[in-house]
C-alpha positions as YAML, in Angstrom:
chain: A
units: angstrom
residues:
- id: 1
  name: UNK
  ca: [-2.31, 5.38, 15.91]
- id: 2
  name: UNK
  ca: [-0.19, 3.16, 13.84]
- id: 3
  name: UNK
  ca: [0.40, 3.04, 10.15]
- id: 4
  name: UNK
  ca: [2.18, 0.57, 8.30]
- id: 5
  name: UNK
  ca: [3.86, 0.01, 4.72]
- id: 6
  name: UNK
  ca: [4.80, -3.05, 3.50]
- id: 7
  name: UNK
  ca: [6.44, -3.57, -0.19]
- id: 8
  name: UNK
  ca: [9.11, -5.13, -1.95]
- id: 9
  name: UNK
  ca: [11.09, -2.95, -4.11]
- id: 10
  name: UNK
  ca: [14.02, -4.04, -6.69]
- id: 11
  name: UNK
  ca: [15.03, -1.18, -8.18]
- id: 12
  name: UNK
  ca: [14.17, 1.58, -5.35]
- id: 13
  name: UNK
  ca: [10.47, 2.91, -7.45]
- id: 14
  name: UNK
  ca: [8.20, 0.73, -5.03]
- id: 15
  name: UNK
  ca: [10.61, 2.06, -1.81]
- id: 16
  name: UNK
  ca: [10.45, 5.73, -3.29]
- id: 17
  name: UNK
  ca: [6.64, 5.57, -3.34]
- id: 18
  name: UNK
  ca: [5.91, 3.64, 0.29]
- id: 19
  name: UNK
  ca: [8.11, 6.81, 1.32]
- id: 20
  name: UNK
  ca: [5.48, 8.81, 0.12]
- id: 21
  name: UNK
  ca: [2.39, 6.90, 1.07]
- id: 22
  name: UNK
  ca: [4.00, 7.42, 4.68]
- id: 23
  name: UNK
  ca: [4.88, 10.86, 4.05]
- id: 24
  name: UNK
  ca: [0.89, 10.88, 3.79]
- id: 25
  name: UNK
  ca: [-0.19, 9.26, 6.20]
- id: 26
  name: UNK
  ca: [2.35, 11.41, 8.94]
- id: 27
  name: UNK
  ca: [0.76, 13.98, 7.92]
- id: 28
  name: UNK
  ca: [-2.67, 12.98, 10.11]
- id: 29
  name: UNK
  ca: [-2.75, 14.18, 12.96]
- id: 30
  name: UNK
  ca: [-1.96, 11.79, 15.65]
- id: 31
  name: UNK
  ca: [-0.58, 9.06, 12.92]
- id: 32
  name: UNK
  ca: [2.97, 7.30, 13.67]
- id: 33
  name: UNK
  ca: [3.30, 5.88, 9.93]
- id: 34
  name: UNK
  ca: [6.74, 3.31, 9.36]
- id: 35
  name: UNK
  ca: [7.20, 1.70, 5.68]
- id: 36
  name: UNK
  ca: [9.18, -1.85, 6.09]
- id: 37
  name: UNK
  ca: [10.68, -3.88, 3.13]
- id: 38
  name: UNK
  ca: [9.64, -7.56, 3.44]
- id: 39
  name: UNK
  ca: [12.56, -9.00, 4.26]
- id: 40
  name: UNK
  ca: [12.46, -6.21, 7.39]
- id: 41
  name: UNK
  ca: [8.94, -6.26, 8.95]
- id: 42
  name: UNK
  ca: [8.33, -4.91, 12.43]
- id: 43
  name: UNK
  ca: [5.97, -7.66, 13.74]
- id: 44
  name: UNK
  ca: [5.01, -5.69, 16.48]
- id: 45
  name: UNK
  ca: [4.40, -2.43, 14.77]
- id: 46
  name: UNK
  ca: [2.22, -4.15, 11.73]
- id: 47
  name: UNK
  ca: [0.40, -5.76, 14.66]
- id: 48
  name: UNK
  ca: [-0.50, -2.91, 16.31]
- id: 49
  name: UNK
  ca: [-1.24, -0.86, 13.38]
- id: 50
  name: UNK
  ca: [-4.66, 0.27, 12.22]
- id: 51
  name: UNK
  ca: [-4.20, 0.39, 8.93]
- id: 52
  name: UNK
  ca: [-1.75, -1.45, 6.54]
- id: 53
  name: UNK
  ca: [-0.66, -1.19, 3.24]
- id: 54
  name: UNK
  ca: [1.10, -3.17, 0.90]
- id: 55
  name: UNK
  ca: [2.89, -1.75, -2.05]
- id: 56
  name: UNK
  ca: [4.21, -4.05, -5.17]
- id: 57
  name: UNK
  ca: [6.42, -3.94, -8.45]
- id: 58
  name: UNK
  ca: [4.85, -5.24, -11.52]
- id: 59
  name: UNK
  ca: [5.75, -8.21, -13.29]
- id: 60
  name: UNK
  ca: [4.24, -10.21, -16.05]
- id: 61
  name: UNK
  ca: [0.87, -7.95, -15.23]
- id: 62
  name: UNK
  ca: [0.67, -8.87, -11.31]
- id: 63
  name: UNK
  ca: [2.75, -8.56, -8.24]
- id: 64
  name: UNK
  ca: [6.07, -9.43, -7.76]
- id: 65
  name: UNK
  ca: [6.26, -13.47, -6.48]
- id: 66
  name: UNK
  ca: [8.24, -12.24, -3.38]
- id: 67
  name: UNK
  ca: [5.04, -10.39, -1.87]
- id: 68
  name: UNK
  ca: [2.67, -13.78, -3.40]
- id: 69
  name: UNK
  ca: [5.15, -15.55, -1.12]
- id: 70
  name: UNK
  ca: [4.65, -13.42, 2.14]
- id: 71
  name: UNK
  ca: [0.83, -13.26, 1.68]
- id: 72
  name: UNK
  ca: [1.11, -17.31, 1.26]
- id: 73
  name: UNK
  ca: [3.62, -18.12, 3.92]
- id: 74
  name: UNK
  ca: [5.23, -15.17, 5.96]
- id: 75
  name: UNK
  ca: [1.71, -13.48, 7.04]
- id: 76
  name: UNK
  ca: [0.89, -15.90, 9.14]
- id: 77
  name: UNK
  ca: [1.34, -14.97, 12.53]
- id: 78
  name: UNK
  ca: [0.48, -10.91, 12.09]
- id: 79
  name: UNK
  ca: [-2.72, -9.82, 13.22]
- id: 80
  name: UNK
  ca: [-4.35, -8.25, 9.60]
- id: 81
  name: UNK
  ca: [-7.66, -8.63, 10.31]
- id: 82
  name: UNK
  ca: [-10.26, -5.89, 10.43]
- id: 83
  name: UNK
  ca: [-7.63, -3.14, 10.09]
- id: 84
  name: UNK
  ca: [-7.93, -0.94, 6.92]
- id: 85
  name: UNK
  ca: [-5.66, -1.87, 3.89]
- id: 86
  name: UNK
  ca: [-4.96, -0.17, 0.68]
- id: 87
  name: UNK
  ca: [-2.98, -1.56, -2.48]
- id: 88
  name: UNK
  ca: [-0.32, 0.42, -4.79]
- id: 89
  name: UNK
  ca: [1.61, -0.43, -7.53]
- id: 90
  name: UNK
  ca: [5.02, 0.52, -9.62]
- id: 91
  name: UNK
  ca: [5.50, -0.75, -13.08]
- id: 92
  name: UNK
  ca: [8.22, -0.13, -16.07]
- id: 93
  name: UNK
  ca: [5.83, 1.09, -18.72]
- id: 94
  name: UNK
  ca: [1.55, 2.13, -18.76]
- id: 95
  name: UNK
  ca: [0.52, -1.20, -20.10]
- id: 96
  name: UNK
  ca: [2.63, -3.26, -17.25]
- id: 97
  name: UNK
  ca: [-0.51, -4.24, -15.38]
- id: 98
  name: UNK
  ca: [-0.99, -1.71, -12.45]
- id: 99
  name: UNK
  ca: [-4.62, -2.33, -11.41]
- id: 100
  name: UNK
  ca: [-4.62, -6.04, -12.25]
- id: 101
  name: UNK
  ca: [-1.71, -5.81, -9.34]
- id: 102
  name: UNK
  ca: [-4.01, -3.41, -7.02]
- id: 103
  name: UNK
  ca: [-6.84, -5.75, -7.79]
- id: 104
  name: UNK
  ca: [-4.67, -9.22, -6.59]
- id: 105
  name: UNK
  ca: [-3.35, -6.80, -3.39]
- id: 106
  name: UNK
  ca: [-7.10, -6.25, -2.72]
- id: 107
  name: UNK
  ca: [-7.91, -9.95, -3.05]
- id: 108
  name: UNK
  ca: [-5.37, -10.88, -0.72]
- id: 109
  name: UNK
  ca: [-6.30, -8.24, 1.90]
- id: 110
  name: UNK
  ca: [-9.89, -9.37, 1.61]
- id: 111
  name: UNK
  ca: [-8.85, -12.90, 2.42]
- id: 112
  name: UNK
  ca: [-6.98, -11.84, 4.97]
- id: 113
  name: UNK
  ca: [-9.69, -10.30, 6.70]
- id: 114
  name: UNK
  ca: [-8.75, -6.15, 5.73]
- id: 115
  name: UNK
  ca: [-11.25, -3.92, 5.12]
- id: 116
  name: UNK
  ca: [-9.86, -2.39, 1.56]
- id: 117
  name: UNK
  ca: [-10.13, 1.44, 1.21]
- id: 118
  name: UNK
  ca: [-8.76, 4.17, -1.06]
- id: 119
  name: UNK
  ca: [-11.03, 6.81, -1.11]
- id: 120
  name: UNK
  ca: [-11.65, 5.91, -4.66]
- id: 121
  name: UNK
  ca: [-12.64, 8.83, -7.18]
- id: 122
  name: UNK
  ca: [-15.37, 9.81, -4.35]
- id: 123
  name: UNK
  ca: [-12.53, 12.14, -2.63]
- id: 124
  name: UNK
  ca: [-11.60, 14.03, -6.13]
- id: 125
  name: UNK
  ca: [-8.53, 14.12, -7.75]
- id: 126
  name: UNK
  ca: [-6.46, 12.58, -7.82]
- id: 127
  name: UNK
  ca: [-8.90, 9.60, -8.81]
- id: 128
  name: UNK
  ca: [-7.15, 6.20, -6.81]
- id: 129
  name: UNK
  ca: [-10.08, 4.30, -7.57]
- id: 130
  name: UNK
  ca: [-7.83, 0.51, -6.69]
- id: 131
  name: UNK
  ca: [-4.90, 2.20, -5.46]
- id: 132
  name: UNK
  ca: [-1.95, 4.22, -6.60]
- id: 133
  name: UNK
  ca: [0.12, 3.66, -9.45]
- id: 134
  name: UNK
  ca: [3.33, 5.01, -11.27]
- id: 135
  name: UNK
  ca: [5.49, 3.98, -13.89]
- id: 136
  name: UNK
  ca: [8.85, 4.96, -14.02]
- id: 137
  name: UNK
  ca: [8.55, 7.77, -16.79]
- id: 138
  name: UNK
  ca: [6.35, 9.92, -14.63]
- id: 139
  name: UNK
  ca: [7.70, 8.52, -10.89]
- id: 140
  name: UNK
  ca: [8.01, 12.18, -10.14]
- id: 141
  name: UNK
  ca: [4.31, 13.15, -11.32]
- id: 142
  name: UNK
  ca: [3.03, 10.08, -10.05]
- id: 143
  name: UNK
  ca: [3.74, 11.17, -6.28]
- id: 144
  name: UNK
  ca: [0.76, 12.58, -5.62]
- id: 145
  name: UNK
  ca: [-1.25, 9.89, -5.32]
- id: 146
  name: UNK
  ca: [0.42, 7.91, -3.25]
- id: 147
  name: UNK
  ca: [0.39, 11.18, -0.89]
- id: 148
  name: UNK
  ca: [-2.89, 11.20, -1.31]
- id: 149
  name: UNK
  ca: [-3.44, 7.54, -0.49]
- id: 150
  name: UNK
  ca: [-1.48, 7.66, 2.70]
- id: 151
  name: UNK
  ca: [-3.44, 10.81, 4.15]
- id: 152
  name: UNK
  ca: [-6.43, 9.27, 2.82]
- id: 153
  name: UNK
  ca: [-6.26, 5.76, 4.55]
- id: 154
  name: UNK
  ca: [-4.94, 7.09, 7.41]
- id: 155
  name: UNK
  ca: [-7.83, 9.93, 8.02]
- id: 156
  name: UNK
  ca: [-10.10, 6.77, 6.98]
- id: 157
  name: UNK
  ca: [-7.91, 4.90, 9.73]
- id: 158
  name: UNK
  ca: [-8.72, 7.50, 12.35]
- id: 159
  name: UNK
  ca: [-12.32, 7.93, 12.05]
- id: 160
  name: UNK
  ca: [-12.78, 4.15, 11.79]
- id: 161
  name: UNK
  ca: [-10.51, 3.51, 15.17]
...
């Protein structure tokens, strides 16, 4: 089964973390898991993916106007709905806005037509509850989760499909 990550990443944080969330998610059985910067989608693969998830910088409390843009005018034409989605977020500093930017991810999944999943704090810790998050200060603490989130949608991914 497929598994995709999408982001946008300035500064290589948001990249570093997709890498994990596919780390994650490869390590499902049966899970072929790809992470693609926006300006380098694989159509085909995000189309024939089960599960996708879209990963975001913070800025000014809420995601990064290049991923706004692809939601708003570059998603058209991929086939999003009813696969599983999930949401994470990098940010400079604790206070940046991290779930307000899971939060607008899960909005625009839900409009989309994705069913949003991330195992919340019903799978222990660590607690996701909207998605994963890291700031730069603890990037190489932060890892887990996003780990976490990538086995966690994909296992989610495999029972569903």
């Amino acid at each position: 089964m497929k598994f995709t990550v999408i982001y946008f990443s300035k500064d290589g944080h948001t990249k570093e973390m997709a890498e994990e969330v596919v780390k994650g998610a490869k390590g499902i059985n049966g899970i072929e898991a790809k992470a693609f910067a926006l300006d380098d989608i694989d159509r085909d693969f995000v189309n024939e993916s089960k599960c996708v998830v879209f990963g975001t910088p913070v800025y000014h409390a809420g995601i990064c106007w290049q991923m706004k843009k692809w939601f708003n005018e570059e998603s058209k034409g991929y086939d999003l709905e009813g696969k599983i989605g999930g949401a994470f977020a990098t940010a400079a500093y604790v206070q940046g806005g991290l779930n307000t930017a899971c939060l607008e991810l899960t909005q625009l999944m839900l409009v989309k037509g994705l069913m949003v999943y991330s195992g919340g704090s019903a799978l222990g810790d660590p607690f996701l509850h909207i998605g994963a998050t890291s700031i730069n200060e603890t990037a190489e603490k932060d890892k887990i989760q996003f780990t976490k989130l990538g086995e966690r949608l994909a296992t989610k991914a495999a029972k569903i499909f």
